[in-house]
C-alpha positions in Angstrom: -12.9 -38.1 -137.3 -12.9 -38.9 -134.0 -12.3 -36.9 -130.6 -8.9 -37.1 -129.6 -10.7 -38.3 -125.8 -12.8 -41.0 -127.6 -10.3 -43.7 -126.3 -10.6 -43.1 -122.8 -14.6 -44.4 -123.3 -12.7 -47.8 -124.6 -10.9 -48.0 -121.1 -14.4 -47.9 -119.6 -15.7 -50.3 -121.4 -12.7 -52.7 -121.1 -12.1 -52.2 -116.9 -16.4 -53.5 -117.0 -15.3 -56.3 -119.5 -12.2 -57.6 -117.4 -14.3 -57.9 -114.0 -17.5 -59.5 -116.1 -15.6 -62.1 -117.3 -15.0 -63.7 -113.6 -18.6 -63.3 -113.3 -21.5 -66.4 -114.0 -23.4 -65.3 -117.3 -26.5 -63.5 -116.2 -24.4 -61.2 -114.1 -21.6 -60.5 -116.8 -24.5 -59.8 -119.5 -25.8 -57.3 -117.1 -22.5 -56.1 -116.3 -21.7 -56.1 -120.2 -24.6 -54.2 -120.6 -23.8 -52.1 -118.3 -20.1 -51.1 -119.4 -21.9 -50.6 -122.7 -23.9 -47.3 -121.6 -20.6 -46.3 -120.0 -18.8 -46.6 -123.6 -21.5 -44.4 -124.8 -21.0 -42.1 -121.7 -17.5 -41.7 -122.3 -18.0 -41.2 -126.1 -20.5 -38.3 -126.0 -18.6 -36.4 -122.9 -15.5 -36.2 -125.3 -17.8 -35.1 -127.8 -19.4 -32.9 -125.9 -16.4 -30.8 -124.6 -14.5 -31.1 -127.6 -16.7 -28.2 -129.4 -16.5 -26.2 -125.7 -12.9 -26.2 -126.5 -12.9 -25.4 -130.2 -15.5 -22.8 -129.6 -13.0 -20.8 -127.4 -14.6 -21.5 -124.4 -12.4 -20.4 -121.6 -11.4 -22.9 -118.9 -11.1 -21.5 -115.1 -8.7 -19.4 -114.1 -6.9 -20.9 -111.1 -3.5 -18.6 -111.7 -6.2 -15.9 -109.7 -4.0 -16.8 -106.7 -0.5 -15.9 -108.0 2.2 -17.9 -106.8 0.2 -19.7 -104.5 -1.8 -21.2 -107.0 0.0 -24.6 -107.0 0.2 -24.7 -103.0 -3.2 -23.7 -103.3 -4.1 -26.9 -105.8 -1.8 -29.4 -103.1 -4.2 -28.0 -99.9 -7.2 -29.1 -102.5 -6.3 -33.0 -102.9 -4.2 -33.2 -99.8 -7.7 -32.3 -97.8 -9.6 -34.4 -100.0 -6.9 -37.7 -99.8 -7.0 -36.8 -95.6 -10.9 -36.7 -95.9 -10.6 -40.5 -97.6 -7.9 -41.9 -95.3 -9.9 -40.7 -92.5 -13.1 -41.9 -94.0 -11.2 -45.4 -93.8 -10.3 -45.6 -90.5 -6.8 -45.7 -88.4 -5.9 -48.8 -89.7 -6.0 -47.6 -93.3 -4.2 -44.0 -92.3 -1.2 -45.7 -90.7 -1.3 -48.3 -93.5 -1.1 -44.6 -95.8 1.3 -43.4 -94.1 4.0 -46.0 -94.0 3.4 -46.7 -97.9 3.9 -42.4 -98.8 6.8 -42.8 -96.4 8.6 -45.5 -98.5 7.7 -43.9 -101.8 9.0 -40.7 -100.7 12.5 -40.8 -101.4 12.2 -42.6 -104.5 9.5 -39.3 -105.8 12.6 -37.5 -104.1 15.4 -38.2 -105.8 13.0 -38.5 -108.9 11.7 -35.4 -109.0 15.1 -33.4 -107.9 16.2 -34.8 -111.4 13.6 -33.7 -113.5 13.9 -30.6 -112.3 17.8 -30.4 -112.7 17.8 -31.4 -116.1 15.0 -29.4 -117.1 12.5 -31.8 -118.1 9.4 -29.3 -116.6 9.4 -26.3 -114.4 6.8 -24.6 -111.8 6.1 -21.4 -113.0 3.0 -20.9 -110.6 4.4 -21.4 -107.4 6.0 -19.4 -104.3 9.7 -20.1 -104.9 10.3 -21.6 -101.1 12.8 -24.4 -102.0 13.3 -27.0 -99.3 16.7 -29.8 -99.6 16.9 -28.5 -103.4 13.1 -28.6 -104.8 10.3 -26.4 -104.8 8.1 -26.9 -101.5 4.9 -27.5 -103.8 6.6 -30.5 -104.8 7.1 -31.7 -101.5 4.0 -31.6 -100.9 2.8 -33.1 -104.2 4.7 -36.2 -103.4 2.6 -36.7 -100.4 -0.3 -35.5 -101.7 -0.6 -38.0 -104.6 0.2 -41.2 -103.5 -1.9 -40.7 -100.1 -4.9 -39.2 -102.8 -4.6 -42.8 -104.5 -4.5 -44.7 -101.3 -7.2 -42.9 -100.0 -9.1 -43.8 -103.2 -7.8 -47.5 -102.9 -9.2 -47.9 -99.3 -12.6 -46.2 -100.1 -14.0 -48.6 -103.3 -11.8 -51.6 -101.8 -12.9 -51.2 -98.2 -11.4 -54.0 -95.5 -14.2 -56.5 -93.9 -12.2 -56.5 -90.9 -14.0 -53.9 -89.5 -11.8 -51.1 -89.9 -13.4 -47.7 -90.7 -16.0 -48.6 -89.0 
């Protein structure tokens, strides 16, 4: 039987496969090679934390700050997607910023309905509502997509100089 994680090690191996097949030969063998010891990576970390679980080991306790908890989680990954767009330079902050700006209505409206129809709710959170919806969440939609453009930006960095 196999770890319910297992497959993620497959998406590994497969993201390593699709970039060393644009590569000449030696380099996608040693590429190939390489996505192979990730595959194994991947397999023994679920593995590995799948008898931590089992066993009944406890994961951290982040409710320990009440109803701030979830504010507490946005001030996290906001600082670290601020730390990345900064990281990137100017160019690639203002370039942030308009793209969070347009996605933020559609998150908006999104997340207003999920909430009104009950698909999840925010038990762990201060109860400030802002234009209908928890502030966490406002924060959460400008938290994520600026976290993944700040990720973007850092492994895809521009040659034109910016950031530097």
């Amino acid at each position: 039987m196999l770890p319910p994680a297992s497959p993620v090690a497959s998406l590994a191996f497969g993201a390593v496969a699709a970039v060393a097949v644009r590569r000449e030969p030696t380099t996608a063998t040693m590429l190939l090679v390489r996505g192979a010891y990730l595959f194994l990576a991947g397999l023994l970390v679920a593995v590995f934390f799948r008898p931590l679980v089992a066993a009944g080991v406890a994961l951290p306790d982040v409710t320990a700050f009440g109803p701030y908890t979830y504010l507490a989680t946005e001030v996290v990954f906001g600082s670290a997607a601020a730390l990345l767009l900064v990281r990137a330079g100017r160019d690639a902050l203002w370039r942030a910023a308009r793209t969070v700006a347009a996605v933020y209505p559609v998150a908006y409206v999104w997340d207003w309905y999920t909430l009104e129809v009950g698909v999840f709710s925010i038990p762990m959170r201060t109860g400030v509502e802002l234009l209908g919806i928890p502030l966490e969440e406002h924060l959460f939609m400008l938290v994520v997509p600026a976290l993944v453009l700040g990720v973007h930006e850092t492994v895809n960095p521009r040659e034109d100089g910016d950031g530097e």
